[in-house]
C-alpha positions as CSV (number, residue, x, y, z in Angstrom):
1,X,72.0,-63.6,10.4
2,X,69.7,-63.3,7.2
3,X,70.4,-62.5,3.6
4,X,68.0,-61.5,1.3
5,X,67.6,-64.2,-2.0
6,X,68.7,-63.0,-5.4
7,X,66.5,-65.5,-7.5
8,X,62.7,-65.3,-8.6
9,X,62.4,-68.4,-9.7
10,X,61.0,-70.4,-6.3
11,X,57.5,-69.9,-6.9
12,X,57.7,-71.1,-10.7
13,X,59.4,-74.5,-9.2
14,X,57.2,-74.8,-6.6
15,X,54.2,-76.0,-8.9
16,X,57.1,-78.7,-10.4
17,X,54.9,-81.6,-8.7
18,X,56.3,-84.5,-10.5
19,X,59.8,-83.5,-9.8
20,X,59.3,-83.1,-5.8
21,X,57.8,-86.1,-5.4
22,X,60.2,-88.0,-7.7
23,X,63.1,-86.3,-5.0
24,X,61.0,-86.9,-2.2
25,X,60.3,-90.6,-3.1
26,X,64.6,-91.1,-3.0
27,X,65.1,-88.9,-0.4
28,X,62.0,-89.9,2.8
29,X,64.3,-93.4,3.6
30,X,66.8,-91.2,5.0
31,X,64.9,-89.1,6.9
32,X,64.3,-89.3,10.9
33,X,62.0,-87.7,13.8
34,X,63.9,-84.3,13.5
35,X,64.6,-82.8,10.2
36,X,66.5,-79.6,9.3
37,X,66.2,-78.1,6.1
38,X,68.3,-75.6,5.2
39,X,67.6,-72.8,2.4
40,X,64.2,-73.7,2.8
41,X,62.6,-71.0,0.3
42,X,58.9,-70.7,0.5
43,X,58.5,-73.9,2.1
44,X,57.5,-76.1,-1.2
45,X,59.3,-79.5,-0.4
46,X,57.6,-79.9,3.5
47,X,55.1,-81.2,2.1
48,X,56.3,-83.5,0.3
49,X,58.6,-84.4,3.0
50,X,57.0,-84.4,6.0
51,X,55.7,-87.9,6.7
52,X,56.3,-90.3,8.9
53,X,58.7,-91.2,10.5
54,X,59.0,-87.3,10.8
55,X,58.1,-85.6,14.1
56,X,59.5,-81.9,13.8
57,X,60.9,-79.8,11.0
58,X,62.9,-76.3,11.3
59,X,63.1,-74.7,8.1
60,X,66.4,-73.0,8.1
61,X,66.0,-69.7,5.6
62,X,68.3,-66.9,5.7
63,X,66.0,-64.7,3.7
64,X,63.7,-63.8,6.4
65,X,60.8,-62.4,4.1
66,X,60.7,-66.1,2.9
67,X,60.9,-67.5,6.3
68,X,57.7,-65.0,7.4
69,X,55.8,-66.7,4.9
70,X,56.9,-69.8,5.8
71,X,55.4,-69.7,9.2
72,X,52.4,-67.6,7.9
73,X,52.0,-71.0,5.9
74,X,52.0,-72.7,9.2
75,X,49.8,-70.4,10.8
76,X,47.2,-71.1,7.9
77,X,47.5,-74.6,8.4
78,X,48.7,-74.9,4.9
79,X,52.3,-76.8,6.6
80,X,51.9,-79.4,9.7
81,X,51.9,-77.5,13.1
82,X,55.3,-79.3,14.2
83,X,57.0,-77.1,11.4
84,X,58.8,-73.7,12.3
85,X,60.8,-71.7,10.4
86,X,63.8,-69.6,11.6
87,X,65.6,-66.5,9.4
88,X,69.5,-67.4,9.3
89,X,72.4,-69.9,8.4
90,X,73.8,-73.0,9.8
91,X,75.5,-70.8,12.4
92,X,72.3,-69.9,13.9
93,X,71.7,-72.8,15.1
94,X,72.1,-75.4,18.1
95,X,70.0,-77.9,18.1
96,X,71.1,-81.8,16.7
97,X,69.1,-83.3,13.7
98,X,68.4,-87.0,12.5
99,X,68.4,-85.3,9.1
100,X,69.9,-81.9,7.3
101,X,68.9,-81.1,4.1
102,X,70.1,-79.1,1.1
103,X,68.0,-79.5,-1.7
104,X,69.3,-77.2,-4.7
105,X,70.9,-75.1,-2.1
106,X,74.8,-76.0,-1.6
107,X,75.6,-74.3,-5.0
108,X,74.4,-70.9,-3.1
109,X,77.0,-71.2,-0.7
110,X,80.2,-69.9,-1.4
111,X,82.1,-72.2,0.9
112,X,80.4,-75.5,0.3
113,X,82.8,-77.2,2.6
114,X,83.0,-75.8,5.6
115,X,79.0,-75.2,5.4
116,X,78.8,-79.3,5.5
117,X,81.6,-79.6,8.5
118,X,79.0,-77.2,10.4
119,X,76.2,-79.6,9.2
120,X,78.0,-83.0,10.6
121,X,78.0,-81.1,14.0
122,X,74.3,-80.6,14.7
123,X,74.1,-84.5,13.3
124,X,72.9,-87.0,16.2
125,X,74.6,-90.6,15.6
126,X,74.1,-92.2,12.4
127,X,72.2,-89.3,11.0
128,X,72.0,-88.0,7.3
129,X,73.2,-85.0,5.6
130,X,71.0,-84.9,2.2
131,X,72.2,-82.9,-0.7
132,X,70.5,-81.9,-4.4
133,X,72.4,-80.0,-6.4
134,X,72.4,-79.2,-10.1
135,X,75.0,-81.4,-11.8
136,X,77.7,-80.3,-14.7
137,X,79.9,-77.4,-14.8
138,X,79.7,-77.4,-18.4
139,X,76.0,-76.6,-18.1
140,X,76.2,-73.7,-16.3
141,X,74.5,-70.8,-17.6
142,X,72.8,-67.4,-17.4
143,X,69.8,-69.1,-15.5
144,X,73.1,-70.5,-13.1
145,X,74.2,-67.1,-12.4
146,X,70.9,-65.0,-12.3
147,X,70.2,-67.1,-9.2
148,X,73.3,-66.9,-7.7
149,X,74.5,-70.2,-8.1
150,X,78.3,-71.0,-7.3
151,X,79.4,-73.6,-9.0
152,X,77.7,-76.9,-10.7
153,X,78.7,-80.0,-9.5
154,X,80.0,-83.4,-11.1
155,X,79.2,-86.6,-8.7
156,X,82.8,-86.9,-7.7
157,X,82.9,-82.8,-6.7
158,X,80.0,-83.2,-4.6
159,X,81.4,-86.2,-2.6
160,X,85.1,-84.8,-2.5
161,X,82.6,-81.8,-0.8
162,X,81.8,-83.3,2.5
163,X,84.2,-83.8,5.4
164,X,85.7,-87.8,5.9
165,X,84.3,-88.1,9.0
166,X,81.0,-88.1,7.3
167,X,80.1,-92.1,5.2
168,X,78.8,-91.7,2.0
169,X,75.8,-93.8,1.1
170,X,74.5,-93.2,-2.3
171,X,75.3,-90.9,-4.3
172,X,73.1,-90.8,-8.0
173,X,72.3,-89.1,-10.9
174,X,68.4,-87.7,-11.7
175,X,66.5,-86.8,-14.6
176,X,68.4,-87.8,-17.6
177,X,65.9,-86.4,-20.1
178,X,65.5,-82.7,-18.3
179,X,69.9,-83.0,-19.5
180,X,68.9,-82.0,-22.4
181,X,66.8,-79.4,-21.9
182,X,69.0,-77.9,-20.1
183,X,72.2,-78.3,-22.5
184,X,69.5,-76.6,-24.6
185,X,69.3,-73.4,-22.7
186,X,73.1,-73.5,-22.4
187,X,74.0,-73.9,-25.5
188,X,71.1,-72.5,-28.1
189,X,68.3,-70.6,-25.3
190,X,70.8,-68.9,-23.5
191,X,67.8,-67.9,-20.7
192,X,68.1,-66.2,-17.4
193,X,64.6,-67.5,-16.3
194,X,62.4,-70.5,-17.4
195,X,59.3,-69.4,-18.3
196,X,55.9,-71.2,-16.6
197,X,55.2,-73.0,-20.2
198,X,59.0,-74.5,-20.1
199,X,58.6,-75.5,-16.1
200,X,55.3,-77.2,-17.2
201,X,56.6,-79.2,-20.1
202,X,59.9,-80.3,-18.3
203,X,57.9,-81.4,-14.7
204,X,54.7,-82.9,-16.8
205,X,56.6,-84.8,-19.9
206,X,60.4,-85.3,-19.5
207,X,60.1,-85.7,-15.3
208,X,57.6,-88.9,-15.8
209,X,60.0,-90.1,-18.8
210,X,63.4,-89.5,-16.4
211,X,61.9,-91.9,-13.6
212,X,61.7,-94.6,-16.2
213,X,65.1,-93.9,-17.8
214,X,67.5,-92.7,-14.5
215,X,67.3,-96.4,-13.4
216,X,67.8,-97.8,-16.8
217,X,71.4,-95.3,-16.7
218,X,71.6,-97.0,-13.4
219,X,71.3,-93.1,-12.4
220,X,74.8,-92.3,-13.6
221,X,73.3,-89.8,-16.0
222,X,71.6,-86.5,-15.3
223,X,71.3,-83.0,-14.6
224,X,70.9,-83.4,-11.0
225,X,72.9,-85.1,-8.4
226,X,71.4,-86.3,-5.4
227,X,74.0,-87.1,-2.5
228,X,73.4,-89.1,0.9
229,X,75.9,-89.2,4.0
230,X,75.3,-90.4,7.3
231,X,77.2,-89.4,10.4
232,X,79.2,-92.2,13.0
């Protein structure tokens, strides 16, 4: 099954360098030889993610335009050869992962809970169901709902989210300063797209400033959450 994506805002995020290696960076320790990522896009975070101890990675896309260029990436030896990319959902799927990802993707899905119950069952033993997702209800705005974004989520949403069976391990807030930026847009900006200049100054000068101050707010602050489960 495949879907086409509503938003136009991939490629503009997919030059946010600081920001995807700042995720990537709190997000590679719970990775594993066989990762799934699902709503992979256009393929920006495998490389930022695909190191060892990494062996294969499906990217999961239900747009299948997106996953065409995914593996014409692949073909061009722009992504490592042991990626593939498959047009559909969670329910496409068979195979058992070490790792699932959802990086700003959950908040597309309508039924956020029963999507992660159908994650913990492609999970093999002790592996990790990784979420990002934009954080605060309050904040949501025309960008929010241009994109077809769902909901927002507080840290105690997202982990009321996942099924028990599943054992939280950390669950943090990211990039305190990028807050107000976007409380900015919410409440003064009002814009249902970022323009490149705005994407530039948030990833360049408050991304490097939020990786100082997220620990100092022992990450309880943030517009992002950033959500780690593993399986039995």
């Amino acid at each position: 099954m495949s879907a086409p994506y509503v938003g136009s805002e991939l490629a503009l995020f997919a030059e946010a360098r600081h920001w995807k290696n700042y995720v990537a960076r709190l997000i590679a320790p719970f990775l594993g030889p066989r990762v799934m990522e699902v709503g992979a896009g256009l393929g920006s975070n495998i490389a930022y993610l695909h190191r060892p101890p990494v062996r294969e990675w499906l990217a999961l896309e239900p747009d299948a335009a997106m996953a065409r260029e995914i593996e014409a990436k692949i073909a061009r030896r722009e992504l490592p050869s042991s990626c593939h990319a498959r047009a559909g959902t969670i329910a496409d799927v068979a195979e058992q992962f070490d790792a699932i990802l959802y990086l700003d993707v959950l908040e597309h899905i309508e039924d956020d809970r029963a999507e992660l119950v159908a994650a913990s069952r492609h999970l093999v033993p002790g592996g990790r169901v990784v979420v990002l997702a934009p954080a605060h209800q309050f904040l949501f705005s025309p960008f929010d709902a241009a994109i077809g974004h769902h909901r927002r989520y507080s840290a105690a949403s997202l982990r009321s989210a996942a099924p028990p069976e599943l054992r939280l391990l950390s669950c943090r807030m990211l990039d305190s300063v990028g807050f107000f930026a976007s409380l900015a847009n919410r409440l003064v900006l009002r814009s249902a797209q970022p323009t490149p200049r705005e994407i530039a100054l948030w990833d360049r000068v408050m991304v490097p400033l939020s990786r100082i101050a997220d620990p100092a707010t022992l990450f309880r602050f943030g517009k992002s959450v950033l959500a780690v489960w593993a399986a039995p």
